[in-house]
CHARMM internal coordinates of N, CA and C (Angstrom, degrees):
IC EDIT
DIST 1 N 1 CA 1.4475
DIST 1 CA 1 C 1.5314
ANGL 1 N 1 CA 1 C 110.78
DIST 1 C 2 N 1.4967
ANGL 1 CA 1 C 2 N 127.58
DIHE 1 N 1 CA 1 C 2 N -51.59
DIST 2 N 2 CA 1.1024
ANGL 1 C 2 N 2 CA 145.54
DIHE 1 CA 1 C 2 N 2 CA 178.08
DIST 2 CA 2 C 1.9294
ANGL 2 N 2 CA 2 C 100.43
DIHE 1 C 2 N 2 CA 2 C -36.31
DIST 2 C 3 N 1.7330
ANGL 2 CA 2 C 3 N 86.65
DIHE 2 N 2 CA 2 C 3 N -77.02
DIST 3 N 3 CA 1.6982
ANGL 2 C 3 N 3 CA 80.87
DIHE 2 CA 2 C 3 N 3 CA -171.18
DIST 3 CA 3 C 1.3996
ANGL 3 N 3 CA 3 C 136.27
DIHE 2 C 3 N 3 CA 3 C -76.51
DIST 3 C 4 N 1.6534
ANGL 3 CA 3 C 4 N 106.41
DIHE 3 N 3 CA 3 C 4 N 12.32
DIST 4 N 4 CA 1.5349
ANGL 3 C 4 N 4 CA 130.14
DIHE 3 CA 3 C 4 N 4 CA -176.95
DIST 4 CA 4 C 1.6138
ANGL 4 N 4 CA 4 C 88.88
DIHE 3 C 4 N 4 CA 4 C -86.07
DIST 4 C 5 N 1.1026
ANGL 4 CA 4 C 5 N 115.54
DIHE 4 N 4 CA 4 C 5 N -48.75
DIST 5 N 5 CA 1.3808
ANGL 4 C 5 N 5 CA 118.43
DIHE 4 CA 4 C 5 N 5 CA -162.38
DIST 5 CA 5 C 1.4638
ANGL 5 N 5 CA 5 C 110.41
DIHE 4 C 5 N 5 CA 5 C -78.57
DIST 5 C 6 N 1.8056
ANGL 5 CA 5 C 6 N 117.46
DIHE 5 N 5 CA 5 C 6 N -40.02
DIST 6 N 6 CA 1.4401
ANGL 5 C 6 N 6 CA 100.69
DIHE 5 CA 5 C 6 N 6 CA 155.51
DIST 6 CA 6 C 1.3188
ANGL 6 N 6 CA 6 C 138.30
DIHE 5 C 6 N 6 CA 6 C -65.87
DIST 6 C 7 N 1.4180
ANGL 6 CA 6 C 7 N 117.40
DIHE 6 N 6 CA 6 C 7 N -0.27
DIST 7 N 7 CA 1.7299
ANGL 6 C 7 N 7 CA 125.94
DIHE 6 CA 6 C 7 N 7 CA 178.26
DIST 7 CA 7 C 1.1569
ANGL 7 N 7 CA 7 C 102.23
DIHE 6 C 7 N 7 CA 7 C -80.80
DIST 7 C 8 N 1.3757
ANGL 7 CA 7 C 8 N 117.99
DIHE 7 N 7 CA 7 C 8 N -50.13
DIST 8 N 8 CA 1.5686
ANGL 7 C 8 N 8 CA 141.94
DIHE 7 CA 7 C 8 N 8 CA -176.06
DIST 8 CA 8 C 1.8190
ANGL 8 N 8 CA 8 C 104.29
DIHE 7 C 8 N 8 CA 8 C -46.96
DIST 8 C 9 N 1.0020
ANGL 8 CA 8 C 9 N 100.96
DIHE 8 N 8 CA 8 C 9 N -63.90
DIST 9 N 9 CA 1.4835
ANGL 8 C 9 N 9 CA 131.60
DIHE 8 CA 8 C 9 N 9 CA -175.48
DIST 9 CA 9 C 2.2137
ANGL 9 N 9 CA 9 C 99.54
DIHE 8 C 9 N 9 CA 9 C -49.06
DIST 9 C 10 N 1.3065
ANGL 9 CA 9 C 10 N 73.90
DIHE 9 N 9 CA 9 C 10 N -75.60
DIST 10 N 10 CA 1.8342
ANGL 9 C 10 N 10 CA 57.48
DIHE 9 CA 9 C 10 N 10 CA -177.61
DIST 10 CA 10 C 1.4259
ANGL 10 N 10 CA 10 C 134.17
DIHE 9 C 10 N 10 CA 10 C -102.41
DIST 10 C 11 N 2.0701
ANGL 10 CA 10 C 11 N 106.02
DIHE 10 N 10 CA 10 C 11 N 14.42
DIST 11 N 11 CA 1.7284
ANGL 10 C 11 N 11 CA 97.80
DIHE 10 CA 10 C 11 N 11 CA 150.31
DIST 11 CA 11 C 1.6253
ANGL 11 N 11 CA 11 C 105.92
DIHE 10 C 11 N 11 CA 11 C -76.01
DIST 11 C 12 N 1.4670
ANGL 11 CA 11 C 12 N 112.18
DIHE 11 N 11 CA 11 C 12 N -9.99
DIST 12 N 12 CA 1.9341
ANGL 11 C 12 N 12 CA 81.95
DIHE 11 CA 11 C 12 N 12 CA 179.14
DIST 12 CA 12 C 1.5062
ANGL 12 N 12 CA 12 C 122.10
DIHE 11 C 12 N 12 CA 12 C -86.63
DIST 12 C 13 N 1.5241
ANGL 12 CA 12 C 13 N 99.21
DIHE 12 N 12 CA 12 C 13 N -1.08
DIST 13 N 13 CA 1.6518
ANGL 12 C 13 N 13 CA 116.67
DIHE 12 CA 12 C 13 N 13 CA -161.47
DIST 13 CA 13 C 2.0123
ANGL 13 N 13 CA 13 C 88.33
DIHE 12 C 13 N 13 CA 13 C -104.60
DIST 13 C 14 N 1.0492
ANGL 13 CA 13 C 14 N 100.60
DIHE 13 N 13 CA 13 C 14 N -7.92
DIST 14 N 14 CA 1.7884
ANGL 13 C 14 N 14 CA 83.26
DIHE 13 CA 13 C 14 N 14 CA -176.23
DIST 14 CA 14 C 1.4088
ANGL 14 N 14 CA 14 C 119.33
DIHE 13 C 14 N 14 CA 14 C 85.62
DIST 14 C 15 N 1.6571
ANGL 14 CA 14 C 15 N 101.29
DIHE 14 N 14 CA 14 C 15 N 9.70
DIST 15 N 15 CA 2.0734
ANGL 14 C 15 N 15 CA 86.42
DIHE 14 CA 14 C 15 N 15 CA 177.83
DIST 15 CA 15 C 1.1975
ANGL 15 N 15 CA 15 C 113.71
DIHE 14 C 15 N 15 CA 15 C -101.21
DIST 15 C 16 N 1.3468
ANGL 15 CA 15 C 16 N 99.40
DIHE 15 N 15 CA 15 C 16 N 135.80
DIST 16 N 16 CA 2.1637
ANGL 15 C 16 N 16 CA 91.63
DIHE 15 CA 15 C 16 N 16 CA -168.07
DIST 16 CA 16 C 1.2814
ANGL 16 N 16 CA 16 C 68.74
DIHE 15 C 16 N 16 CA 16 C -138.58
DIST 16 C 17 N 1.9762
ANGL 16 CA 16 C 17 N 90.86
DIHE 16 N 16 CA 16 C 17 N -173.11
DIST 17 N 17 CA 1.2865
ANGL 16 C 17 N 17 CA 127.89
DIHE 16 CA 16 C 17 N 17 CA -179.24
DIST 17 CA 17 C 1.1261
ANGL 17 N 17 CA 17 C 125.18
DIHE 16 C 17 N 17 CA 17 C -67.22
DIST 17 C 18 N 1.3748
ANGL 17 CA 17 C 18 N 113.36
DIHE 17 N 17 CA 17 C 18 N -14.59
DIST 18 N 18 CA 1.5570
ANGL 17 C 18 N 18 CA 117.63
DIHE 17 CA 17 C 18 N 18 CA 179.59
DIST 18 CA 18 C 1.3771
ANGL 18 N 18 CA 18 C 104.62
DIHE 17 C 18 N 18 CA 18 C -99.28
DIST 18 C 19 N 1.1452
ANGL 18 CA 18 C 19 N 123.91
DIHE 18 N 18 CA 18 C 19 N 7.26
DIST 19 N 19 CA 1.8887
ANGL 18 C 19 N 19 CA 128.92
DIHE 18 CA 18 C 19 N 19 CA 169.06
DIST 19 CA 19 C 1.4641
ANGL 19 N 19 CA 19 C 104.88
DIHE 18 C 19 N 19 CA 19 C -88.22
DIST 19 C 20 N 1.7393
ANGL 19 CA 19 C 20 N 108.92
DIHE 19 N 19 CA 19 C 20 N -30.29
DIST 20 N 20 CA 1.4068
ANGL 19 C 20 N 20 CA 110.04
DIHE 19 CA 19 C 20 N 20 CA -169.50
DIST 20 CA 20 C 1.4228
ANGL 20 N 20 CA 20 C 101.96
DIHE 19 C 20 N 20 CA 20 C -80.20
DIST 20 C 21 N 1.1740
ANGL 20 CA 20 C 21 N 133.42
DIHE 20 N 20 CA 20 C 21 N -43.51
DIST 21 N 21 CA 1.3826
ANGL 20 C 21 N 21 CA 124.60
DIHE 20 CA 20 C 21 N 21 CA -160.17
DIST 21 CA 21 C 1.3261
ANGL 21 N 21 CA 21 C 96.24
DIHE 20 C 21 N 21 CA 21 C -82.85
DIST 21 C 22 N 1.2584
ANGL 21 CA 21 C 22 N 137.79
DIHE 21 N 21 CA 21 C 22 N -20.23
DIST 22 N 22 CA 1.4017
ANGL 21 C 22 N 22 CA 130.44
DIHE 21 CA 21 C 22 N 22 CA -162.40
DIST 22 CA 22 C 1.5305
ANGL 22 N 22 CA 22 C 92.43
DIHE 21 C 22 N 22 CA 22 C -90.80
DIST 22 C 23 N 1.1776
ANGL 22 CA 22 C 23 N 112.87
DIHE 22 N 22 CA 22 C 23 N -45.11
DIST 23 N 23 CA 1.7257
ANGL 22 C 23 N 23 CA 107.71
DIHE 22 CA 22 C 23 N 23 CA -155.33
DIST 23 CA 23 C 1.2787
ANGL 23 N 23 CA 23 C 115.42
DIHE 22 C 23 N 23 CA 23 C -149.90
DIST 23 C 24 N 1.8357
ANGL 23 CA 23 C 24 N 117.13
DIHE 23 N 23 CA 23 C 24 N 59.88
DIST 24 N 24 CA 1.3382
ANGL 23 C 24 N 24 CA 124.76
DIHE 23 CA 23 C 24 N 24 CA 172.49
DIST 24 CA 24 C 1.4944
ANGL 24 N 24 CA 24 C 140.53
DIHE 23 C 24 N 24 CA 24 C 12.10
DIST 24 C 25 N 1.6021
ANGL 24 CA 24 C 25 N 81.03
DIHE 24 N 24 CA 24 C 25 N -68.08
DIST 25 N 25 CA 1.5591
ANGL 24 C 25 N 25 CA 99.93
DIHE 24 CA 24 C 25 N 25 CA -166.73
DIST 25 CA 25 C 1.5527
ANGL 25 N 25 CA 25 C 109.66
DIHE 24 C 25 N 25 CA 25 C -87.98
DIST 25 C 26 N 0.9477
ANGL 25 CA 25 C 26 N 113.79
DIHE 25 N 25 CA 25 C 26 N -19.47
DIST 26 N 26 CA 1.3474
ANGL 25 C 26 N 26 CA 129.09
DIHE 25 CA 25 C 26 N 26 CA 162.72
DIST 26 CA 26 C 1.4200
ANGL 26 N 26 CA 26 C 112.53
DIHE 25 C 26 N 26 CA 26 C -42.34
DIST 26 C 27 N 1.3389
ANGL 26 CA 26 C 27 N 99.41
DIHE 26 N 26 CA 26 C 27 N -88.31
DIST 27 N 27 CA 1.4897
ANGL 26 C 27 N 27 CA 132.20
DIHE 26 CA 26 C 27 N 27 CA 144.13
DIST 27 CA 27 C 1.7832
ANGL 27 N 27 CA 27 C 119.09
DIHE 26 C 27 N 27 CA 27 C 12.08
DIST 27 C 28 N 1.3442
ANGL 27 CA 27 C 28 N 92.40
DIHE 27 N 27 CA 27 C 28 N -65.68
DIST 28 N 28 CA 1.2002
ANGL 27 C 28 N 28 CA 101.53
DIHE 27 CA 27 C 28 N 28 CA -164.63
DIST 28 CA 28 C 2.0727
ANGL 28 N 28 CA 28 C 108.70
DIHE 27 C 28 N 28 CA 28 C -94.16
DIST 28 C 29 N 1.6776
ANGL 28 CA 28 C 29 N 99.44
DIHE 28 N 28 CA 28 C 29 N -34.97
DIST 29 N 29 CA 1.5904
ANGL 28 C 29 N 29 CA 108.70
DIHE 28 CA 28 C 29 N 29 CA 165.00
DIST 29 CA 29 C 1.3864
ANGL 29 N 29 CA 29 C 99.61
DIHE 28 C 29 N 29 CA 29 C -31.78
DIST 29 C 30 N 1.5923
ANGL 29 CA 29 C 30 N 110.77
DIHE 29 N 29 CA 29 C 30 N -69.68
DIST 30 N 30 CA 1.5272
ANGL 29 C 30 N 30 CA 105.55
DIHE 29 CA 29 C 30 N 30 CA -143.70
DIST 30 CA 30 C 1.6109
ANGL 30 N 30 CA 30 C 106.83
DIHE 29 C 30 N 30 CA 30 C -92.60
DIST 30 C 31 N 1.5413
ANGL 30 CA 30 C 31 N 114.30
DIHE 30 N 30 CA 30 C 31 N -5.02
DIST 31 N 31 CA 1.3925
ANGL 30 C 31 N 31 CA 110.49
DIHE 30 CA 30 C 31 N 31 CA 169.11
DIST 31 CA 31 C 1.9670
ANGL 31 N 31 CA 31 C 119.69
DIHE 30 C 31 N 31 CA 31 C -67.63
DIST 31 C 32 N 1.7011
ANGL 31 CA 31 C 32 N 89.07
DIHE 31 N 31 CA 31 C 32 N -35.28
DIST 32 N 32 CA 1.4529
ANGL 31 C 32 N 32 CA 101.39
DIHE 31 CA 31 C 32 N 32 CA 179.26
DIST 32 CA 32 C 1.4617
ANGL 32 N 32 CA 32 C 113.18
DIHE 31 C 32 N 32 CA 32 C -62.52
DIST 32 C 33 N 1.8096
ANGL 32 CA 32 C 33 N 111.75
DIHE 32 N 32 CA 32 C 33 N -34.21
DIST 33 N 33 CA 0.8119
ANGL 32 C 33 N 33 CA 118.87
DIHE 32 CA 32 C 33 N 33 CA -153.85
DIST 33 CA 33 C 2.2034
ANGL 33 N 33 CA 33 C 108.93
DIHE 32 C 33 N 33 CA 33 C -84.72
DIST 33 C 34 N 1.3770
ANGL 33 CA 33 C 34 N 110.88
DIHE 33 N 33 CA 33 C 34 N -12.23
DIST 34 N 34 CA 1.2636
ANGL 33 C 34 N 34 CA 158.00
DIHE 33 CA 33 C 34 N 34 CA -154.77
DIST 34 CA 34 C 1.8845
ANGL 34 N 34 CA 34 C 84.57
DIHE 33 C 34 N 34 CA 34 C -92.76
DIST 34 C 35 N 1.3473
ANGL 34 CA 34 C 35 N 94.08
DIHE 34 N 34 CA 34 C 35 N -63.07
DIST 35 N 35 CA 1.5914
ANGL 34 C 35 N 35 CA 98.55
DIHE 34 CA 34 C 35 N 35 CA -163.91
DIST 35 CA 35 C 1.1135
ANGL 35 N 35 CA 35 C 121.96
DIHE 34 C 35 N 35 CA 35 C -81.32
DIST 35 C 36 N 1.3882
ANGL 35 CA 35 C 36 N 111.30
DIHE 35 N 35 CA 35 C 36 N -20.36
DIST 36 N 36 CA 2.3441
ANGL 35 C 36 N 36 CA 114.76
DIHE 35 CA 35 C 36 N 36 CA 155.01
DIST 36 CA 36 C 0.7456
ANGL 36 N 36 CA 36 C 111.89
DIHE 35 C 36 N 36 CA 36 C -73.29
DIST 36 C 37 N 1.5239
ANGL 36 CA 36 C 37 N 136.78
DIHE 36 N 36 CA 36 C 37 N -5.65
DIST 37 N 37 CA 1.5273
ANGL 36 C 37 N 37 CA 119.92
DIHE 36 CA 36 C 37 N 37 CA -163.72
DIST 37 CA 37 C 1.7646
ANGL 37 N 37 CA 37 C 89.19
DIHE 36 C 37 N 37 CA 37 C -106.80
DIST 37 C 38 N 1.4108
ANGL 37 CA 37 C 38 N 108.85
DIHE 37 N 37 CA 37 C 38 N -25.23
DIST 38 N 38 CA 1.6324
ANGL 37 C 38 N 38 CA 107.80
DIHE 37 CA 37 C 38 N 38 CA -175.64
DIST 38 CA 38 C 1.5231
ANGL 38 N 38 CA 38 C 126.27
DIHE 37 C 38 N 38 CA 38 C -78.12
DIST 38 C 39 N 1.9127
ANGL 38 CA 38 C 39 N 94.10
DIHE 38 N 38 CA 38 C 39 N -26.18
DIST 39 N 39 CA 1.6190
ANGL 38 C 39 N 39 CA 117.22
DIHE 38 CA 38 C 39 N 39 CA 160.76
DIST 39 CA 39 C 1.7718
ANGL 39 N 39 CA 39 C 113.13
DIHE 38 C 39 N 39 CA 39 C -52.99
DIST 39 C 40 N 1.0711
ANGL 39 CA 39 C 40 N 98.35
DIHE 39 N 39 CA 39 C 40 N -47.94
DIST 40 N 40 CA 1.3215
ANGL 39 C 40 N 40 CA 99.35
DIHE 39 CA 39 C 40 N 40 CA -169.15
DIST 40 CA 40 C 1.5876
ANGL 40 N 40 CA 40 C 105.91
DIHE 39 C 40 N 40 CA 40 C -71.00
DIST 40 C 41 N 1.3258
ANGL 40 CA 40 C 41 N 135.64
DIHE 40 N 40 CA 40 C 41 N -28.47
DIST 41 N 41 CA 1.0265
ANGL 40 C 41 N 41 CA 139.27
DIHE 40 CA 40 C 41 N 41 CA -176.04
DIST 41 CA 41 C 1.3342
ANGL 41 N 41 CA 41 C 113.71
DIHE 40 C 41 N 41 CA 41 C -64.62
DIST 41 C 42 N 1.4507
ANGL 41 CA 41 C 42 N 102.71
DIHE 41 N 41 CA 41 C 42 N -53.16
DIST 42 N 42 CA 1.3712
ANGL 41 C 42 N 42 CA 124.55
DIHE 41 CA 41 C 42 N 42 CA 173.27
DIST 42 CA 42 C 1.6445
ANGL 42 N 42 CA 42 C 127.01
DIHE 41 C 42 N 42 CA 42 C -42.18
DIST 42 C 43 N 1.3989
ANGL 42 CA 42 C 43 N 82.37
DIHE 42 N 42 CA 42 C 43 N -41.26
DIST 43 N 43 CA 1.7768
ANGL 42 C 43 N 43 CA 105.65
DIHE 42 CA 42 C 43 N 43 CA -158.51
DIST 43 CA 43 C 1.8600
ANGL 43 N 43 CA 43 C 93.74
DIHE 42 C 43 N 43 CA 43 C -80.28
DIST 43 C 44 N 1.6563
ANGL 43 CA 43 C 44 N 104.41
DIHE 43 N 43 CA 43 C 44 N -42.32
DIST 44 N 44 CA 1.7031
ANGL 43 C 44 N 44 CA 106.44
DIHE 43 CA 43 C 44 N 44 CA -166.15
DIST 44 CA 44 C 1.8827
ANGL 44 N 44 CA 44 C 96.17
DIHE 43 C 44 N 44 CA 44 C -67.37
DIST 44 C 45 N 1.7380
ANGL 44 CA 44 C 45 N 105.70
DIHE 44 N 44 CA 44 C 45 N -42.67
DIST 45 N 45 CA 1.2174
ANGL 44 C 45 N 45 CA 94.81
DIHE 44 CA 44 C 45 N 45 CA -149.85
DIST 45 CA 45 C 1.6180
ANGL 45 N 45 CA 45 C 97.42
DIHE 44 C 45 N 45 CA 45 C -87.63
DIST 45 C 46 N 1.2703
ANGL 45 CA 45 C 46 N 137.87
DIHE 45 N 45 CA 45 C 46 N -25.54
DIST 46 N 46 CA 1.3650
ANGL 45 C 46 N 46 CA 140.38
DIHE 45 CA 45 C 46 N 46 CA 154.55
DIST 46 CA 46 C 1.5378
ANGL 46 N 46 CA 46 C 141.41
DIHE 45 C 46 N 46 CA 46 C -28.53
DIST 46 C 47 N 1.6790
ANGL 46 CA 46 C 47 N 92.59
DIHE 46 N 46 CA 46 C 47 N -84.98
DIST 47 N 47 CA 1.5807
ANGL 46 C 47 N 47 CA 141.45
DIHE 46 CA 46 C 47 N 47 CA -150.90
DIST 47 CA 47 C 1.6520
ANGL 47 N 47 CA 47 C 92.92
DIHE 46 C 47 N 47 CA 47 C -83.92
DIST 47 C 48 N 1.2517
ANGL 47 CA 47 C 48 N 97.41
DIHE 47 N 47 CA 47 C 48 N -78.67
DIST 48 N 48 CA 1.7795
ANGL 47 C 48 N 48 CA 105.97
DIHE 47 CA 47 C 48 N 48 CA 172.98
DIST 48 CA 48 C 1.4683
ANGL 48 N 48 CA 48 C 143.52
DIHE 47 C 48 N 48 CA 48 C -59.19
DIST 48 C 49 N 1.2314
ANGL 48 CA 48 C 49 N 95.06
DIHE 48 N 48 CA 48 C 49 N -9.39
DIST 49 N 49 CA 1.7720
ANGL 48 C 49 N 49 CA 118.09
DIHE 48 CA 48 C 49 N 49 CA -174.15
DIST 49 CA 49 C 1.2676
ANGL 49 N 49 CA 49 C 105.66
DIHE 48 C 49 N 49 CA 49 C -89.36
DIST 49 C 50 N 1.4270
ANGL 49 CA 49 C 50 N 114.32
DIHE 49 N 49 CA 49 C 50 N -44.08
DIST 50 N 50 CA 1.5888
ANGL 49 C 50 N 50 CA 121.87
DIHE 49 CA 49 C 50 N 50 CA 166.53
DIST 50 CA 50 C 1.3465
ANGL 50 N 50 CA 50 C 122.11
DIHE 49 C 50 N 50 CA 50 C -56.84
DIST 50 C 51 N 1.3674
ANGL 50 CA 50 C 51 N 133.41
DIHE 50 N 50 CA 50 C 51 N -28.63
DIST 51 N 51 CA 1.3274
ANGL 50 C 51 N 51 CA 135.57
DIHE 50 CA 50 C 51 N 51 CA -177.34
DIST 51 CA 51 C 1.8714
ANGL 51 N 51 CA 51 C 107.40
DIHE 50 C 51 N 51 CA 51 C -70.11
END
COOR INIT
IC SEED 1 N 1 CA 1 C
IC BUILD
């Protein structure tokens, strides 16, 4: 689910491979930034639902 949702996550946002080679840090800002927002998804619709 996790890494369906990060693929998902940043072909709709526009981050590909040609952002990475051009511009690292870029790259990596908005991938990180891609991957808290997917934690949290994870965590509400997962982690917390079970309790």
């Amino acid at each position: 689910m996790f890494d369906k949702m990060m693929r998902a996550f940043a072909e709709f946002e526009g981050v590909t491979e040609q952002i990475k080679s051009d511009n690292q840090l870029e790259w990596v800002g908005r991938m990180n930034n891609i991957r808290a927002r997917v934690m949290n998804v994870v965590n509400a619709e997962l982690i917390y639902c079970l309790k």
